[in-house]
DRENLUM-326151 format. One record per residue: residue number from 1; residue in one letter; chain; x, y, z of N, C-alpha, C, O, CB in turn. Coordinates in Angstrom, 2 decimals. Glycine has a CB too. Example, Ala and Ser with C-alpha at 12.3 -4.5 7.8 and 13.67 -1.06 7.14 Angstrom:
1	A	A	13.19	-5.69	7.80	12.30	-4.50	7.80	13.20	-3.30	7.80	14.24	-3.32	8.46	11.31	-4.47	9.05
2	S	A	12.85	-2.25	7.08	13.67	-1.06	7.14	12.90	0.03	7.87	13.41	1.14	8.04	14.08	-0.60	5.72
***
This chain:
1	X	A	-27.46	17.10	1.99	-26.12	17.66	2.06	-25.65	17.94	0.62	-25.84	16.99	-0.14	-25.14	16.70	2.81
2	X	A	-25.11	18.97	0.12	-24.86	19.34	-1.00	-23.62	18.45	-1.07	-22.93	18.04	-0.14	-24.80	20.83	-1.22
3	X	A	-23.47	18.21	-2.74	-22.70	16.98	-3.25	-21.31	17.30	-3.32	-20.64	16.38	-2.84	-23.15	16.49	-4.65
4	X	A	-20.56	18.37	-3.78	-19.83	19.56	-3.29	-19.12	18.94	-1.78	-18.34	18.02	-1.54	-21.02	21.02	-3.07
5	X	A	-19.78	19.91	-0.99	-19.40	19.16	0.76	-18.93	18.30	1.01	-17.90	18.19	1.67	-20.21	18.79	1.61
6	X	A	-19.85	17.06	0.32	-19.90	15.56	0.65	-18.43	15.14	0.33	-17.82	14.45	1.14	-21.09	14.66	-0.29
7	X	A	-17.84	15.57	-0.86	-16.56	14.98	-1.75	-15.90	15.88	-1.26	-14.76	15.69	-1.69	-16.48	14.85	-3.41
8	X	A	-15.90	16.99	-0.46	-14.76	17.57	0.53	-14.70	16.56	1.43	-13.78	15.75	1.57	-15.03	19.00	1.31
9	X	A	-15.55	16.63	1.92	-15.40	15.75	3.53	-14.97	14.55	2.93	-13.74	14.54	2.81	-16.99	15.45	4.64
10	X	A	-15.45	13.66	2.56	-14.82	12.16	2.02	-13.34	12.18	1.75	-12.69	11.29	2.30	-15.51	11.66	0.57
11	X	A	-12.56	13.19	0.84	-11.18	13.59	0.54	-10.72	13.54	1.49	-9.82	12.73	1.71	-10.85	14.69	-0.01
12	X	A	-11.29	14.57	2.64	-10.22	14.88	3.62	-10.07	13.85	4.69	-9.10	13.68	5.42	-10.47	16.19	4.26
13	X	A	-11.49	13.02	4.67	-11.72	11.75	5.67	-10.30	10.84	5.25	-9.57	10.43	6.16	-13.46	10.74	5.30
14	X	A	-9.97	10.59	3.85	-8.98	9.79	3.34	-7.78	10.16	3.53	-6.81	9.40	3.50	-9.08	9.60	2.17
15	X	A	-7.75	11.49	3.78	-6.21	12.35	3.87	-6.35	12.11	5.24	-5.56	11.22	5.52	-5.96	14.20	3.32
16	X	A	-7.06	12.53	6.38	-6.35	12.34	7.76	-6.64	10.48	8.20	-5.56	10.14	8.68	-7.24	13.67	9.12
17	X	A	-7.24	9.70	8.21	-7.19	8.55	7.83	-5.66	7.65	7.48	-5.22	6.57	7.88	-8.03	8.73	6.79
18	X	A	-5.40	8.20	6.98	-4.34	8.08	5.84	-3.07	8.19	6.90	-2.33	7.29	7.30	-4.43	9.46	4.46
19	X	A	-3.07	9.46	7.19	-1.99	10.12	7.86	-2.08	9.11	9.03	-1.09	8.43	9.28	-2.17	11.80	8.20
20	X	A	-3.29	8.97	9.80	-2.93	8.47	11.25	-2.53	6.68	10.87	-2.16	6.02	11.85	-4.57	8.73	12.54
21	X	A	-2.58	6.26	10.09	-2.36	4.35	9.80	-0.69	4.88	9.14	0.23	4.22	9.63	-3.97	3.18	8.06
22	X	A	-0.35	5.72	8.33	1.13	5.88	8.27	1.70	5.64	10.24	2.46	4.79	10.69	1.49	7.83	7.43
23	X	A	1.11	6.52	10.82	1.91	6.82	12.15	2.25	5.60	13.15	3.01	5.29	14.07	1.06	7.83	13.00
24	X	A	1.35	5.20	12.48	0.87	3.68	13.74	0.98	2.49	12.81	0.34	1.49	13.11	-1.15	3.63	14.53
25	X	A	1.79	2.48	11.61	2.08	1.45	10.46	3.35	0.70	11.23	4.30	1.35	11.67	2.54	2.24	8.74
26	X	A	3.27	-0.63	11.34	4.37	-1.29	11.86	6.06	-1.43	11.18	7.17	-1.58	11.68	3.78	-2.55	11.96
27	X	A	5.61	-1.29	9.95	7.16	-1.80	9.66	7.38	-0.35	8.86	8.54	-0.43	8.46	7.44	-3.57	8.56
28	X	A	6.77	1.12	8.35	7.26	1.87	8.52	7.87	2.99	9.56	8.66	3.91	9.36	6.88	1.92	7.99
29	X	A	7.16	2.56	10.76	8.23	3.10	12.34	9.06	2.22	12.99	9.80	2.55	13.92	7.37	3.53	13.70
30	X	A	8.96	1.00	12.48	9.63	0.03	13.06	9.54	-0.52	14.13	10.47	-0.82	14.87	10.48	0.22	13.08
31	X	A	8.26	-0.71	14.33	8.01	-1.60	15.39	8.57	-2.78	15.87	9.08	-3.56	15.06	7.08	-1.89	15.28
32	X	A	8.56	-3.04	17.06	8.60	-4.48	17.43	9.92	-5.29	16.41	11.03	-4.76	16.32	6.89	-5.16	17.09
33	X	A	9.77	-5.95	16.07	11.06	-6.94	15.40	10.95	-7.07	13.76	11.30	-7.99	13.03	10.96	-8.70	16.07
34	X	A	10.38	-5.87	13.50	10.37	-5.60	11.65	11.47	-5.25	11.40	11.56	-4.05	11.62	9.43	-4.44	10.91
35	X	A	12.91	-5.93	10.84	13.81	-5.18	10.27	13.55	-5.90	8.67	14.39	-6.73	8.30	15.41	-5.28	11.08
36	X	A	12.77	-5.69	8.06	12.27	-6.13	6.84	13.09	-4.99	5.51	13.38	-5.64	4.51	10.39	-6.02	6.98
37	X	A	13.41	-3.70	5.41	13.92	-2.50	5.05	14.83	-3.33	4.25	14.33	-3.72	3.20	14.45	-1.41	6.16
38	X	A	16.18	-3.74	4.51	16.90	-3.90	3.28	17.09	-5.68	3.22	18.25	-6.08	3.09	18.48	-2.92	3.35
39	X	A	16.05	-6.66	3.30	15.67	-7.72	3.18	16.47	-8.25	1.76	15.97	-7.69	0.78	14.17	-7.68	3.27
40	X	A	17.53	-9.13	1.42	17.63	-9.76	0.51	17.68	-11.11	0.34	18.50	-11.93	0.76	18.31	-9.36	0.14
41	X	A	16.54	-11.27	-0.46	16.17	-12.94	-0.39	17.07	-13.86	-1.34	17.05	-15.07	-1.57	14.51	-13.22	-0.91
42	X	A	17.85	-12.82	-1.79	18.85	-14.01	-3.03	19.74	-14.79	-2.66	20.21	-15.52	-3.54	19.76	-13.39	-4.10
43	X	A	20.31	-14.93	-1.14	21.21	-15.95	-0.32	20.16	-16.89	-0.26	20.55	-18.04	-0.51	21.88	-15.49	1.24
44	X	A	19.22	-16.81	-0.07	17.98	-17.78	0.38	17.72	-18.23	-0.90	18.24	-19.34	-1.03	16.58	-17.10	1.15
45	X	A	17.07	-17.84	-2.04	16.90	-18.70	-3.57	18.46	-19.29	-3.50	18.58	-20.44	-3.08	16.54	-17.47	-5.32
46	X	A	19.26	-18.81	-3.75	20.84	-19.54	-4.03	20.78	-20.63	-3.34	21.45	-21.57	-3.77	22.25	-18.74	-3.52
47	X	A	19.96	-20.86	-2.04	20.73	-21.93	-0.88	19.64	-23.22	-1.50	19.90	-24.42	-1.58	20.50	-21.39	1.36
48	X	A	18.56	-22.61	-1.82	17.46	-23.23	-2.39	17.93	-24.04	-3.73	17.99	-25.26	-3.91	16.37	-22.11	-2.67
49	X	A	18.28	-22.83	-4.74	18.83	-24.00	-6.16	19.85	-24.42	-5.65	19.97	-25.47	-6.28	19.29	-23.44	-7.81
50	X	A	20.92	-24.37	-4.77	21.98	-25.72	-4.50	21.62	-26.44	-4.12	22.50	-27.29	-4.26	22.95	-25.80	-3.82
51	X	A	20.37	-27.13	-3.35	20.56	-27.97	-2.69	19.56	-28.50	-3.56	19.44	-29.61	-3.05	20.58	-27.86	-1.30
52	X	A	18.49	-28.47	-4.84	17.89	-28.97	-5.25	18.79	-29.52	-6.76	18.61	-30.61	-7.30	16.75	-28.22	-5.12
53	X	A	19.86	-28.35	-7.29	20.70	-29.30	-7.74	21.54	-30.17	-7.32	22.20	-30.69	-8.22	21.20	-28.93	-8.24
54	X	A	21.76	-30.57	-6.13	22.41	-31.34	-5.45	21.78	-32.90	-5.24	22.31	-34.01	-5.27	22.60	-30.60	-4.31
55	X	A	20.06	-32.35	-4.95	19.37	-33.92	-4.88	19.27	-34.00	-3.41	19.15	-35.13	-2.94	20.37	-35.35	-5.57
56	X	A	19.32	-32.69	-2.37	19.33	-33.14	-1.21	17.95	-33.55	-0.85	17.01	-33.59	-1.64	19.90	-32.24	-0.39
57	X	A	17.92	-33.84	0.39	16.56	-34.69	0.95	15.58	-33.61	1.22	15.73	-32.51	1.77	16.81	-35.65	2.48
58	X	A	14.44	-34.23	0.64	12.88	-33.46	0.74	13.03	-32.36	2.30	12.74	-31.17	2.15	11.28	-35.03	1.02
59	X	A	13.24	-32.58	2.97	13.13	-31.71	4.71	13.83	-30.80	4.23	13.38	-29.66	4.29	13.85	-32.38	6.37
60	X	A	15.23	-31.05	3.58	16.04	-29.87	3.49	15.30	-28.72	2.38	15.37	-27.50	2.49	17.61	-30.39	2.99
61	X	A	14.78	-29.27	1.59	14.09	-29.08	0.10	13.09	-28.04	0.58	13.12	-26.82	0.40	13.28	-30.59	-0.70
62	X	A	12.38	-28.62	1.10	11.19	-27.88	2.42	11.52	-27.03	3.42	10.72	-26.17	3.79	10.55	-28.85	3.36
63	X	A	12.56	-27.16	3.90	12.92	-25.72	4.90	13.97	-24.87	4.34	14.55	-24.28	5.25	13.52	-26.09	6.48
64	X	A	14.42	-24.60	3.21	14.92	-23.77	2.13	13.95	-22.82	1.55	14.13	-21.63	1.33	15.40	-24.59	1.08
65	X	A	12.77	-23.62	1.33	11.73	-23.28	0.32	10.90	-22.75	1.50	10.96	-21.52	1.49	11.05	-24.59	-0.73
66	X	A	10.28	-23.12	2.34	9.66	-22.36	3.20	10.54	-20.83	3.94	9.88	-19.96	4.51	9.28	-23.47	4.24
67	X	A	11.36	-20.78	3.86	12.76	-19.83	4.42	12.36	-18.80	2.96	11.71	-17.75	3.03	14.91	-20.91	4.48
68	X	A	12.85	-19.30	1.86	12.54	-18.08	0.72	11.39	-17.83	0.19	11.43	-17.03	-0.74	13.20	-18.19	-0.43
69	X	A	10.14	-18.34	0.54	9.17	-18.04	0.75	8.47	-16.88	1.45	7.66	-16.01	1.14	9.02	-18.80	1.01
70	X	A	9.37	-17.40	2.92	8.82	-15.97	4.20	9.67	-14.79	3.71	9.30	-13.66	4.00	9.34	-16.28	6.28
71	X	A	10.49	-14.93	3.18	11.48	-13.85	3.02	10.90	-13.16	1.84	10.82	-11.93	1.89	13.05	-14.34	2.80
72	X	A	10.49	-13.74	0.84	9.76	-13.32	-0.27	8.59	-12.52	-0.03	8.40	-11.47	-0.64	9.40	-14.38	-0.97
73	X	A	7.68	-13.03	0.95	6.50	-12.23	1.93	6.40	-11.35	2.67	5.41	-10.66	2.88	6.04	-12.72	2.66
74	X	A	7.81	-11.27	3.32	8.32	-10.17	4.00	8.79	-8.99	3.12	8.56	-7.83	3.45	9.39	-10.63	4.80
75	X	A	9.54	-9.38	1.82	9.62	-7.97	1.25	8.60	-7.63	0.18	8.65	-6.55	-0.41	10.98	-7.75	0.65
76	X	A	7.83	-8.40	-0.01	6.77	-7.76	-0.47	5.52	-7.32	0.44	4.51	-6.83	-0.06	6.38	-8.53	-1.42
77	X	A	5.69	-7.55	1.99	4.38	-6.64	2.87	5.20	-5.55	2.97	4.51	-4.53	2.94	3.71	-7.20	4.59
78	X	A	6.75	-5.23	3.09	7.20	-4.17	3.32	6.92	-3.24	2.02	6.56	-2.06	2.04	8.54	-4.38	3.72
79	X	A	7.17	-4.00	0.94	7.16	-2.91	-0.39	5.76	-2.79	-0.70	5.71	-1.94	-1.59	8.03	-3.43	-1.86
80	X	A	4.56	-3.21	-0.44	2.93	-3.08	-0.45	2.43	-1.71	0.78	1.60	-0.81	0.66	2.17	-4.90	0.15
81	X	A	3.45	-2.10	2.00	2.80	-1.06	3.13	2.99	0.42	2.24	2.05	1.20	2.04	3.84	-1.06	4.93
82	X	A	4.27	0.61	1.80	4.63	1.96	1.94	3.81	2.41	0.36	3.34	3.54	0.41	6.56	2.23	2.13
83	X	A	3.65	1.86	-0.63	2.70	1.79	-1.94	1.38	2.15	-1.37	0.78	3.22	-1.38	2.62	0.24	-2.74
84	X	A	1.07	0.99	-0.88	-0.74	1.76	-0.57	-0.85	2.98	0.40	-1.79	3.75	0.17	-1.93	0.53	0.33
85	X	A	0.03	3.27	1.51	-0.32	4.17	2.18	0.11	5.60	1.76	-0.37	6.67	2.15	0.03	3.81	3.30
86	X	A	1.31	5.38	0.71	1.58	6.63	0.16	0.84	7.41	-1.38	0.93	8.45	-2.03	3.01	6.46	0.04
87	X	A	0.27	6.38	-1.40	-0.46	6.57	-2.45	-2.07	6.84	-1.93	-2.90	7.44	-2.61	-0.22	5.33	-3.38
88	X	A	-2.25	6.40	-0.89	-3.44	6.95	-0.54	-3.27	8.24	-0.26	-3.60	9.09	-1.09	-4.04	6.35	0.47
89	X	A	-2.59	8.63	1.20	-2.09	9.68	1.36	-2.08	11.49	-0.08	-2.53	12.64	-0.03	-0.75	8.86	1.70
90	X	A	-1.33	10.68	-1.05	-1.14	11.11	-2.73	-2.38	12.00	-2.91	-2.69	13.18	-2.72	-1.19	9.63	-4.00
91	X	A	-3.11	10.51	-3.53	-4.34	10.59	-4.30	-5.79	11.63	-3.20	-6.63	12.45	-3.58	-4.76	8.64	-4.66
92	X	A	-5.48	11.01	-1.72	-6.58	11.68	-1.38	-5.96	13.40	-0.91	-6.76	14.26	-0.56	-7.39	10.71	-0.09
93	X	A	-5.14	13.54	-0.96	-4.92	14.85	-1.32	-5.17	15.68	-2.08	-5.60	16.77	-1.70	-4.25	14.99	-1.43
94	X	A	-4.93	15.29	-3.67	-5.38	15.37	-4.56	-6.90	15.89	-4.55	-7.29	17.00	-4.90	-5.08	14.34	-4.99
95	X	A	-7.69	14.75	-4.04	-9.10	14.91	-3.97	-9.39	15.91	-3.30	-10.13	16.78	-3.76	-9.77	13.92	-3.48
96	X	A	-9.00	15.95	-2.43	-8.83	17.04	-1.21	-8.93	18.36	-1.86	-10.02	18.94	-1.86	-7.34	16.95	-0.36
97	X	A	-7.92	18.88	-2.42	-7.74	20.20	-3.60	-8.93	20.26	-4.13	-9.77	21.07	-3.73	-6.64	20.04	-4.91
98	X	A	-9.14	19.41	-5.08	-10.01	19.10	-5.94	-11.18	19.72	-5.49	-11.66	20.67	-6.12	-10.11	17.77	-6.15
99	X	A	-11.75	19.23	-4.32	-12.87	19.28	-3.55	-13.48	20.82	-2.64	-14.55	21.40	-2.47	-12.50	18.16	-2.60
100	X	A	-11.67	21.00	-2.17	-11.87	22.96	-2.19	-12.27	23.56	-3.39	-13.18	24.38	-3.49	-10.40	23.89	-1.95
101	X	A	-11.50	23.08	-4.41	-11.69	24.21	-5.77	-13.51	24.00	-5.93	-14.13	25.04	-6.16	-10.55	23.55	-7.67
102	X	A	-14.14	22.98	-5.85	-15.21	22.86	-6.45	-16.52	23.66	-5.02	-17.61	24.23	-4.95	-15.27	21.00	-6.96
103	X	A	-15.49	23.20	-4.22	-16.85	24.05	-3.00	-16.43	25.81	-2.94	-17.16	26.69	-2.49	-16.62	23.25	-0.74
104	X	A	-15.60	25.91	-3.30	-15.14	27.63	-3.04	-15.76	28.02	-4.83	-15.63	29.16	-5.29	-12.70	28.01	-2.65
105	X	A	-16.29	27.08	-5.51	-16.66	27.64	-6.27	-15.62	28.04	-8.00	-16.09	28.44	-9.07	-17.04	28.57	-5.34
106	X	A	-14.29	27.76	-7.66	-13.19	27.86	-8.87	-13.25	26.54	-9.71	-12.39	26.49	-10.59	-11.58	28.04	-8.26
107	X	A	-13.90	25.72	-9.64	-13.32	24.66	-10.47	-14.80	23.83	-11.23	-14.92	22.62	-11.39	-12.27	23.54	-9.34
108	X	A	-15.63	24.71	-11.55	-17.25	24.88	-12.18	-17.20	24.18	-13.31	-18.12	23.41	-13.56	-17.82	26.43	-12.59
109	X	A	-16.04	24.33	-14.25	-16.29	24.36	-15.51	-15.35	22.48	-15.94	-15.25	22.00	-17.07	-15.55	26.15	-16.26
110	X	A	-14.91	21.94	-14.82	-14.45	20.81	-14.75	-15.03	19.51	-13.98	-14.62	18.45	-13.50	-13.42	21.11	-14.39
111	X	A	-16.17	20.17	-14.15	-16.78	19.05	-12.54	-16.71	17.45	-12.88	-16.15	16.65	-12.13	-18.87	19.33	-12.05
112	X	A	-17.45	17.03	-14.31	-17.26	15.41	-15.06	-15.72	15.01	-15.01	-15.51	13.81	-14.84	-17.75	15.38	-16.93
113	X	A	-14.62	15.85	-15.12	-13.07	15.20	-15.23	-13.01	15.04	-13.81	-12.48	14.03	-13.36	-11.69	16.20	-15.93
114	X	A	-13.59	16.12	-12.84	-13.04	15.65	-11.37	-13.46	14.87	-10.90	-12.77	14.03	-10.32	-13.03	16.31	-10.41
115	X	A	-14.95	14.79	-10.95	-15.69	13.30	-10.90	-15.05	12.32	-11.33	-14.82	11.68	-10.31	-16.87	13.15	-11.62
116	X	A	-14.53	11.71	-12.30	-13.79	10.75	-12.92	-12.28	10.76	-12.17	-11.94	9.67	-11.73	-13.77	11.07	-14.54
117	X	A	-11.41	11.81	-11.99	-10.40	11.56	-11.08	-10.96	11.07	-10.00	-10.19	10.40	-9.30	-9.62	12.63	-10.78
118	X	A	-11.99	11.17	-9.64	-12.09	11.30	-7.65	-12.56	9.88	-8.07	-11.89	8.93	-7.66	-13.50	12.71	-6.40
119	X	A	-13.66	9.61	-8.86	-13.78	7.83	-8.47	-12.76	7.03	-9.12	-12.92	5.82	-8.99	-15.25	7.07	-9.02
120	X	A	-11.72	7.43	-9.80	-10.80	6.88	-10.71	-9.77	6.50	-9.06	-9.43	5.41	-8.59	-10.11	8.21	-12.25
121	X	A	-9.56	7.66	-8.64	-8.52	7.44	-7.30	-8.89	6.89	-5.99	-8.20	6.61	-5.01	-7.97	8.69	-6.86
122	X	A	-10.70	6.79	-6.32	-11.06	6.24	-4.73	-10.63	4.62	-5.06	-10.05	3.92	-4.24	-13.11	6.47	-4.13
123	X	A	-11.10	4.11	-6.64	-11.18	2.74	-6.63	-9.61	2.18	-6.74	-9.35	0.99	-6.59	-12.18	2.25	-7.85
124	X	A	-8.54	3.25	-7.05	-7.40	2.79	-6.45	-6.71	2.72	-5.34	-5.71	2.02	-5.16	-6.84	3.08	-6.86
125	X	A	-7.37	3.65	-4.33	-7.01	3.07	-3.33	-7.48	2.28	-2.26	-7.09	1.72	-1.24	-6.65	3.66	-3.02
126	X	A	-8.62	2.48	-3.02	-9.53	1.03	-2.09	-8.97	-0.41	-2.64	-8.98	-1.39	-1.90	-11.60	0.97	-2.48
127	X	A	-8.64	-0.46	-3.59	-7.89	-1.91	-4.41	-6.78	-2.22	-3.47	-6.75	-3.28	-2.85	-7.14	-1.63	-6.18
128	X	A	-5.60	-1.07	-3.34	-4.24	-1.25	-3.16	-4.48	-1.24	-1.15	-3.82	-2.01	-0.47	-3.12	0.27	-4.12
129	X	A	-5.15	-0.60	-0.73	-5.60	-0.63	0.62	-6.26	-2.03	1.04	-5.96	-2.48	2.15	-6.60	0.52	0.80
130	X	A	-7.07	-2.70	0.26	-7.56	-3.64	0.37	-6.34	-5.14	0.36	-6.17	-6.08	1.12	-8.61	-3.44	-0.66
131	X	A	-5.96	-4.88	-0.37	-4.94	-5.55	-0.79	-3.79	-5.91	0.00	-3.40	-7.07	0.19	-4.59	-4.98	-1.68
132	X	A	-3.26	-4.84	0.45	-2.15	-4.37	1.79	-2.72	-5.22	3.04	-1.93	-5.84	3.75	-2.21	-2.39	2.26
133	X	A	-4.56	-5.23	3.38	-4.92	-5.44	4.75	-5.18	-6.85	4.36	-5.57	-7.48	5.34	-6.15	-4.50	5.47
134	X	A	-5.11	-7.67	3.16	-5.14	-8.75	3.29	-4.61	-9.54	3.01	-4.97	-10.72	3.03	-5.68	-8.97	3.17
135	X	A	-3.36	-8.99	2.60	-1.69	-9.26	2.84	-1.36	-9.42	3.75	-0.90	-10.56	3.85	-0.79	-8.49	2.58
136	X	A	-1.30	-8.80	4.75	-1.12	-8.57	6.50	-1.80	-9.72	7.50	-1.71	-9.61	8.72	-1.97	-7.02	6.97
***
């Protein structure tokens, strides 16, 4: 299979890929009981340093801290979902272009820089994708 082809098809595998895990992404359609969107965990740290300047008892200490913990987890799977998938989305677009110009033959005289974008953007979004699914 010419090498050309191959890095079309792979681009565009990432671009529709991409598109269908946006559609069916839980806490950007809002599934089920995600209201994670405007999450602020700073009532929860606050409730946390009062009661540890206070000296209250370890249980309380522990279900403060476990409380701004989840809340802490929660807005960072929300702020990770929409990062990796829009950035995949991004980048394999990108590639995508990239990958016409070089099979239609316009983009000859750049092939080593696109090479270097295309594995520069696969290994970021395999990082930030990776990352997201094992966050989750």
């Amino acid at each position: 299979m010419n090498s050309k082809l191959f890095f079309l098809i792979c681009a565009l595998a990432v671009v529709i890929l991409s598109v269908i895990t946006i559609c069916v992404a839980p806490l950007i359609n809002g599934l089920d009981q995600y209201k994670w969107r405007g999450l602020n965990c700073k009532p929860k740290q606050d409730q946390y340093d009062w009661d540890k300047k206070n000296n209250n008892n370890d249980q309380t200490l522990k279900a403060d801290k476990k409380a701004l913990k989840e809340c802490q987890r929660h807005k960072g799977m929300h702020d990770l979902e929409y990062t990796s998938l829009i950035t995949d989305v991004i980048l394999g677009f990108v590639c995508a272009l990239l990958g016409f110009l070089h099979y239609f033959g316009v983009g000859n005289y750049c092939e080593k820089i696109t090479g270097i974008i295309g594995m520069a953007s696969g290994i970021i979004c395999f990082i930030l994708t990776i990352i997201y699914v094992g966050f989750s």
